[in-house]
N, C-alpha and C positions, 0 to 999 in steps of 0.2 A: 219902509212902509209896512205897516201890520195888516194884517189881512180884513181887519173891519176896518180899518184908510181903506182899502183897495175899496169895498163895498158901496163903501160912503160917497166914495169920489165917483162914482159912477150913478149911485143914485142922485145926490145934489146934482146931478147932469139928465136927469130924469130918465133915465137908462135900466132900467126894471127886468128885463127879458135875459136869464138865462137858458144858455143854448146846452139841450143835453145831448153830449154827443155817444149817443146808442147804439153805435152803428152793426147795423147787421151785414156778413159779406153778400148775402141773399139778397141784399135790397138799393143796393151798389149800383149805378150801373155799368153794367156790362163788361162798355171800353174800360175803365179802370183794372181789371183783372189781369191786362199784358203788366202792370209795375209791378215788384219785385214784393212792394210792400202796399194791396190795394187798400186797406183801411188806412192808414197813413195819409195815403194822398187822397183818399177822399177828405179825412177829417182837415190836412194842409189846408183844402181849398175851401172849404168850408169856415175855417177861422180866417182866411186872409181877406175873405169876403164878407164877412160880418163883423170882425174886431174893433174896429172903431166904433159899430153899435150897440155891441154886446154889453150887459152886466155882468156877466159871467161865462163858465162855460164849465159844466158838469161830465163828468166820463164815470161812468158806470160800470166800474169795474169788472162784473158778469160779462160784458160785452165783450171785453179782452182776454178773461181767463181761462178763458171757454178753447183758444187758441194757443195754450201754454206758454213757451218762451217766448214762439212769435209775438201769440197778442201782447205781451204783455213790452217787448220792444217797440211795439205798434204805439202803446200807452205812454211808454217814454217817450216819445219821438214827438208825437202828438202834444203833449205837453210842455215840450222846448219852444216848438214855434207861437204857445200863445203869449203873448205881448205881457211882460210884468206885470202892468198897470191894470190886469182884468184879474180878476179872481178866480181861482183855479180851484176845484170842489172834485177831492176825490168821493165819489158814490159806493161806498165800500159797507156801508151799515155794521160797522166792527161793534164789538161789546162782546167781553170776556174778561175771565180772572185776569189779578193785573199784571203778572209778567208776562202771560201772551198776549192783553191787551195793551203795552208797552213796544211790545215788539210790532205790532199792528200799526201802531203810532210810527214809532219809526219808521216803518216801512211806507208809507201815506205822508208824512211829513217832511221824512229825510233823504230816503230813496229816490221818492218821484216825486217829491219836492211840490206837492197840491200846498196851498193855501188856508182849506177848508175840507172836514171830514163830513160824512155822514155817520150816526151815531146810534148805536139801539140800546134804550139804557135798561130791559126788562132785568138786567142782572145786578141795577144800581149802583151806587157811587162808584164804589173800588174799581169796578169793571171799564169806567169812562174816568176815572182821574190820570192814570198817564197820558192821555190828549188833553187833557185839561192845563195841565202841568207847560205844553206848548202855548205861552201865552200869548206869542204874537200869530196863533195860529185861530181857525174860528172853526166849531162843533156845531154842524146843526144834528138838535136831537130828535129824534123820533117821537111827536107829541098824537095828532090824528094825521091819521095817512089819507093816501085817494082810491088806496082799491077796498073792493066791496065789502071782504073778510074785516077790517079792521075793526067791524062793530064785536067781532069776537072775542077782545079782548079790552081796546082802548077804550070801547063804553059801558065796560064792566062798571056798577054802580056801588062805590065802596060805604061802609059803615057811615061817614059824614053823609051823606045824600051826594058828593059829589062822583060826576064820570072819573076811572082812571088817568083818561089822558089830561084831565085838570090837575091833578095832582102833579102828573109828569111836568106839566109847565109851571109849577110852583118852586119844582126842585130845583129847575133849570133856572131859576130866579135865583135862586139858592148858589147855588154853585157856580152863578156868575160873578164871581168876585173879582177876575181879571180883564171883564168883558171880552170873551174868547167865548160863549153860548149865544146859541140862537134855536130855534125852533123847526120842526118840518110840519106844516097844518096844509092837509091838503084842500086844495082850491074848488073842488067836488064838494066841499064842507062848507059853503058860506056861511049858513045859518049858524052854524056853531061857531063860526070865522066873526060874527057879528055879536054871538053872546059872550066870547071871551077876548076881548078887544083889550080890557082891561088888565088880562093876566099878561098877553102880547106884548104891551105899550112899549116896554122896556128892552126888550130885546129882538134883534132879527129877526125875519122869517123866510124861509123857503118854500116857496107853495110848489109844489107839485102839482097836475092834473087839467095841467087846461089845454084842450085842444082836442086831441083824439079820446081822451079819457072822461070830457065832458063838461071842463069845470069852464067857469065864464069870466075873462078875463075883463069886462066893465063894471060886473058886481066887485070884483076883488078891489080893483083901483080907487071904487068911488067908498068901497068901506074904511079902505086906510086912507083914503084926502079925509075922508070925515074925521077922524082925530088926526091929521096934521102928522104923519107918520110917514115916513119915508124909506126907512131903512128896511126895505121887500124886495126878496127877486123872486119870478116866476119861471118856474122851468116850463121851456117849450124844447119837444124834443122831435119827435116824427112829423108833425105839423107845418116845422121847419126845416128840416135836414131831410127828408124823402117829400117836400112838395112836389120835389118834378125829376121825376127818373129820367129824365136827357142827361145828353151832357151838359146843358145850362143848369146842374142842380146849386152850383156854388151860386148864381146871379139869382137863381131865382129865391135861394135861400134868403139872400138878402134883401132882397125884394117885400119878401113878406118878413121878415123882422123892422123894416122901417115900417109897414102897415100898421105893427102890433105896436110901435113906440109912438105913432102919430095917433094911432087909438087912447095910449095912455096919456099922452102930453094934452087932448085935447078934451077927454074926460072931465067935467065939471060941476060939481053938485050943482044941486038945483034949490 
């Protein structure tokens, strides 16, 4: 199963909602800190409580490196227990020349064996074609983000009258020749989410931003049912995984991700 089956097969399930799992040890609770390994087994519980609802499940790799060998055992570990059948999104935003962006690849693809990268293409092609080259693997790339700076660059207004980050999703049209691209447009962005619907159609998206960061998860659902588009996951990440610092944070996590799929499933145009 290729990593856009994996996608697919969860969204035709209407299953939309990735879980980023960000985990800060600061924001843990407490009891967890006697295990040997406390991010591990928060993330454990966290995925064996939500997997059957989950679209996905995002690990941001900052969160683990930050802990050198441990985090990043923590990353491995964490990644064994989520279920084949869910899409796995290493959050690493690699882009670099290409034999260190090769080596980037492999270590995200082959090492810790994610399904799906994050991507920053400001260095162009050569920089992102050794993840490319992994065709059953899927590239969301960096188009408009959801924090506040990105008007700094991605709506740079080039010679055509078009913004930079249109450009970015034409290329990524471009270079999808193996169907292994997709998109990162964050969900902070509707209106622009609304004006570029067209350049989208075709390929994935990953939205970012909804929840703590402010983006609105009814506007996003009801602008992709309007072109009849399915193939979206939304990361939810603090929203979901610290709603409730008890020890009930695994029940409650799930708790509110079935909130957020019965939001989506029962969305309706008008």
């Amino acid at each position: 199963m290729t990593a856009l089956d994996k996608l697919l097969y969860q969204t035709n399930e209407n299953k939309h909602v990735c879980i980023g799992l960000d985990t800060d040890l600061n924001k843990i609770p407490s009891s967890l800190k006697q295990f040997e390994d406390p991010t591990y087994e928060f993330n454990r519980r966290i995925i064996e409580a939500t997997c059957t609802e989950a679209a996905a499940y995002k690990l941001n790799f900052a969160f683990y490196e930050k802990y050198g060998e441990r985090g990043m055992e923590s990353l491995r570990r964490t990644i064994e227990v989520i279920p084949k059948s869910v899409l796995i999104i290493g959050d690493a935003k690699r882009g670099d020349i290409g034999n260190t962006s090769a080596m980037y690849a492999a270590s995200i693809f082959e090492h810790f064996k994610c399904d799906a990268a994050t991507l920053n293409p400001y260095m162009g092609f050569d920089s992102l074609q050794p993840f490319l080259e992994y065709k059953d693997k899927l590239n969301f790339i960096l188009a408009l983000t959801s924090n506040p700076s990105s008007v700094d660059f991605e709506k740079l207004i080039l010679n055509n009258g078009e913004f930079l980050y249109q450009n970015v999703i034409k290329k990524i049209s471009l270079w999808d020749t193996a169907r292994n691209c997709g998109a990162v447009f964050g969900a902070t962005n509707i209106t622009e989410l609304k004006e570029n619907l067209d350049l989208l159609k075709d390929i994935p998206v990953l939205l970012p931003g909804i929840g703590a960061q402010g983006g609105n998860i009814h506007e996003v659902v009801v602008t992709f049912k309007g072109i009849g588009k399915s193939d979206y996951i939304i990361n939810v990440s603090r929203s979901i995984i610290y709603f409730d610092s008890s020890d009930n944070f695994a029940d409650s996590a799930r708790n509110e991700l079935l909130k957020m799929n019965k939001i989506i499933t029962q969305i309706k145009l008008s």
